[in-house]
TIZARO-857547 format. One record per residue (C-alpha): residue number from 1; residue in three letters; x, y, z. Coordinates in nm, 4 decimals, m for minus. Layout:
TIZARO-857547
> nr, rest, x, y, z
> NUM, ALA, X, Y, Z
...
end
This chain:
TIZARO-857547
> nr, rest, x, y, z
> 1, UNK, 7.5095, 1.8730, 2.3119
> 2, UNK, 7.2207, 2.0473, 2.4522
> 3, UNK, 7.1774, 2.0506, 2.8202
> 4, UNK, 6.8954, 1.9838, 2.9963
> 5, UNK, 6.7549, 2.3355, 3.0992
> 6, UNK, 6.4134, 2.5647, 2.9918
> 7, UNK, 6.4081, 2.6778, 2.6748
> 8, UNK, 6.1748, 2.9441, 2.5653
> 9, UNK, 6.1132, 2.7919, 2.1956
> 10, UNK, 6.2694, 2.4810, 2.0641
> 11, UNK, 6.2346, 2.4724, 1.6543
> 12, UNK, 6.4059, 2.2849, 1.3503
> 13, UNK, 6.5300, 2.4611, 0.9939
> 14, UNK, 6.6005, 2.3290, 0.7024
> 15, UNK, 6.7814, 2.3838, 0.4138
> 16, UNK, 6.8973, 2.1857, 0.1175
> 17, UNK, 7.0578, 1.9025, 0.3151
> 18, UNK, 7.1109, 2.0675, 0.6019
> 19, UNK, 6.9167, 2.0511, 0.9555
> 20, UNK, 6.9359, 2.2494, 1.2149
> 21, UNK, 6.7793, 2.2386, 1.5576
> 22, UNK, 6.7395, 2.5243, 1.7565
> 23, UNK, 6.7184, 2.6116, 2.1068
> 24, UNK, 6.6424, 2.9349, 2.2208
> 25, UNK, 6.6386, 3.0429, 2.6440
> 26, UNK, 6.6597, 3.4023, 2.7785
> 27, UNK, 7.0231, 3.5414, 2.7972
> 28, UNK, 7.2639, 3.7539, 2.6497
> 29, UNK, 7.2889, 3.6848, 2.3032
> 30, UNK, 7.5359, 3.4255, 2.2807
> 31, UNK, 7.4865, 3.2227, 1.9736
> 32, UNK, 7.6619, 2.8462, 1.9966
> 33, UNK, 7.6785, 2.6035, 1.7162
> 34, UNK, 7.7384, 2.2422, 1.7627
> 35, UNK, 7.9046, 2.3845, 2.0599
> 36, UNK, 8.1493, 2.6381, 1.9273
> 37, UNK, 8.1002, 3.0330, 1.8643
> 38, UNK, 7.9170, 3.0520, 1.5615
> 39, UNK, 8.1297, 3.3363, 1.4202
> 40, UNK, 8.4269, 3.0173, 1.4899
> 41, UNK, 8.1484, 2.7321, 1.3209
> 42, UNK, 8.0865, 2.9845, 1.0200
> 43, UNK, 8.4139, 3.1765, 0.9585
> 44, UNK, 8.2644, 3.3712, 0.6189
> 45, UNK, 8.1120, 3.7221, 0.7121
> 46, UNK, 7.8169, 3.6032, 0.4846
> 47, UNK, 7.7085, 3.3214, 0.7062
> 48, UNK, 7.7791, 3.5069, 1.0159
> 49, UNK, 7.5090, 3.7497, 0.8417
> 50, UNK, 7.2476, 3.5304, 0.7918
> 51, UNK, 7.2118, 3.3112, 1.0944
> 52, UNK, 7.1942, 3.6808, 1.2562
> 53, UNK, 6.9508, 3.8790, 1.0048
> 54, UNK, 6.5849, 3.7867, 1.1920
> 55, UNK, 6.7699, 3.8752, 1.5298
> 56, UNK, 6.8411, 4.2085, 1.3459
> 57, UNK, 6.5493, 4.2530, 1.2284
> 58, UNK, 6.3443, 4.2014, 1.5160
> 59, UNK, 6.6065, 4.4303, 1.7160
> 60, UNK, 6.6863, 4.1590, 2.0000
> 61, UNK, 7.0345, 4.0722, 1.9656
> 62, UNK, 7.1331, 4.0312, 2.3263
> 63, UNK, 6.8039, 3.8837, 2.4765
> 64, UNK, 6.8348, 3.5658, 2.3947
> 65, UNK, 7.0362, 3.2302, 2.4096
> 66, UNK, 7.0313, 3.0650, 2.1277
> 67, UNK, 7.1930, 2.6682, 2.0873
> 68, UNK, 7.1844, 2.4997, 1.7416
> 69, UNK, 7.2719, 2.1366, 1.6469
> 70, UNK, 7.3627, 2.1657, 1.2824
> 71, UNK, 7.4173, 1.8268, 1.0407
> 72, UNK, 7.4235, 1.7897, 0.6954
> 73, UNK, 7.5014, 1.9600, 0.3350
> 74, UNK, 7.8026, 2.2419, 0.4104
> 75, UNK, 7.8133, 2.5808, 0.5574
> 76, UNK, 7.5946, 2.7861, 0.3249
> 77, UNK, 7.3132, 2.5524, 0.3987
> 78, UNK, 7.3535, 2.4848, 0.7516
> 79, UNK, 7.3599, 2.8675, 0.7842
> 80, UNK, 7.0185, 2.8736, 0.6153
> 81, UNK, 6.8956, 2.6097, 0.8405
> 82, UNK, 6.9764, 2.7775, 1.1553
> 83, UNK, 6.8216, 3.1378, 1.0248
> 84, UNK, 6.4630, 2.9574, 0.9337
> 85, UNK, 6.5173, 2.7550, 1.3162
> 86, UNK, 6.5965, 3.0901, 1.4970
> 87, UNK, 6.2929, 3.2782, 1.2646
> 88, UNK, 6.0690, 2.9820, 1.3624
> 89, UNK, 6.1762, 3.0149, 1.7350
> 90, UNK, 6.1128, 3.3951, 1.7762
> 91, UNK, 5.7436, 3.3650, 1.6397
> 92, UNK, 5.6896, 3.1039, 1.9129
> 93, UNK, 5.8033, 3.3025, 2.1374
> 94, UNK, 5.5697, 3.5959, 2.0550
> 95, UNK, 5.3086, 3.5650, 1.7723
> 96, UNK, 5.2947, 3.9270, 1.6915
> 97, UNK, 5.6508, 3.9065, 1.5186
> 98, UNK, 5.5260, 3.6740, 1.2313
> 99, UNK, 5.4225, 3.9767, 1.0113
> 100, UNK, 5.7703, 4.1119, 0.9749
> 101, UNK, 5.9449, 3.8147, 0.9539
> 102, UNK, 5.7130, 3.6685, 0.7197
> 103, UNK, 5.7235, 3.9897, 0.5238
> 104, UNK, 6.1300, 3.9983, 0.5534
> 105, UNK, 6.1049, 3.5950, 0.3743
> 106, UNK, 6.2306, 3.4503, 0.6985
> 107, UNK, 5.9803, 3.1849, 0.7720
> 108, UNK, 5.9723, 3.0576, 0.4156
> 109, UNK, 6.1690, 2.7309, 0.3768
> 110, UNK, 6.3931, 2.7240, 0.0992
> 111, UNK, 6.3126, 2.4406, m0.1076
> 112, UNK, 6.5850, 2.4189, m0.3939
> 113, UNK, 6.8279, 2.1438, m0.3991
> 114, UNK, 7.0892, 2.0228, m0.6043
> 115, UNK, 6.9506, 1.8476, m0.9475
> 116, UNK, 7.0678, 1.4906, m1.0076
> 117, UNK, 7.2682, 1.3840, m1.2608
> 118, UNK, 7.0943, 1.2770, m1.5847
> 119, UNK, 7.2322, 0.9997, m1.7930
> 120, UNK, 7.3816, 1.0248, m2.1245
> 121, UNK, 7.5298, 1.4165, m1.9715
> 122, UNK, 7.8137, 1.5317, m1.8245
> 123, UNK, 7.6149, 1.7047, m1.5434
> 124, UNK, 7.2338, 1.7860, m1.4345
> 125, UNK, 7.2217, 1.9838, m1.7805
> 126, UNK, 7.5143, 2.0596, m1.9205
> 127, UNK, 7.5648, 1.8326, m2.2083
> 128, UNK, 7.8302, 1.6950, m2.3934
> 129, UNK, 7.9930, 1.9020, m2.7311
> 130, UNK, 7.7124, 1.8265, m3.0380
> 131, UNK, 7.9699, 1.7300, m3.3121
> 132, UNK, 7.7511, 1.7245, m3.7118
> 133, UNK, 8.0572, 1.5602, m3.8978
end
């Protein structure tokens, strides 16, 4: 859980199910997710990608500390989560970055979920084999 300490920016990202809560205090650039590594939380290169792209971007990978409680939905969307939290948390933390990371999509939250199942189909859409005769 998250200690009791001074955090520079504390946000919240969202993605289809997913939440994530972010902390974010000056450091080194460790990154901990529900209080593992997150390159052990998200083992797929992809995910390890995207919770890191706005530090990239921004060019501040070892400055700060950043803590995330993730719940909900799976990995792909928990990763989402915690890339809009740590986007949200670096444009509190200075106001001049919201430019490029609005530019870059990073402050946009991703609004598609998963479509419910209609009845009378096998899925959302996908319907069942039209027999004429």
């Amino acid at each position: 859980m998250v200690k009791n300490k001074s955090y520079l920016a504390t946000t919240l990202g969202k993605r289809k199910s997913s939440i994530a809560r972010v902390y974010v205090s000056q450091g080194e650039g460790k990154i901990v997710v529900n209080g593992r590594d997150f390159r052990e939380y998200f083992p797929r290169g992809v995910h390890q990608y995207v919770v890191t792209q706005p530090l990239e971007l921004l060019k501040v990978q070892g400055e700060y500390d950043i803590q995330v409680n993730a719940t909900g939905g799976g990995h792909t969307g928990q990763a989402g989560a915690v890339r809009l939290g740590v986007a949200r948390a670096l444009q509190e933390i200075d106001e001049a970055r919201r430019a490029e990371l609005k530019k870059a999509g990073f402050l946009t939250r991703d609004s598609r979920k998963v479509e419910r199942k209609k009845y009378g189909l096998s899925g959302a859409r996908k319907s069942y084999q039209f027999s004429k005769r």
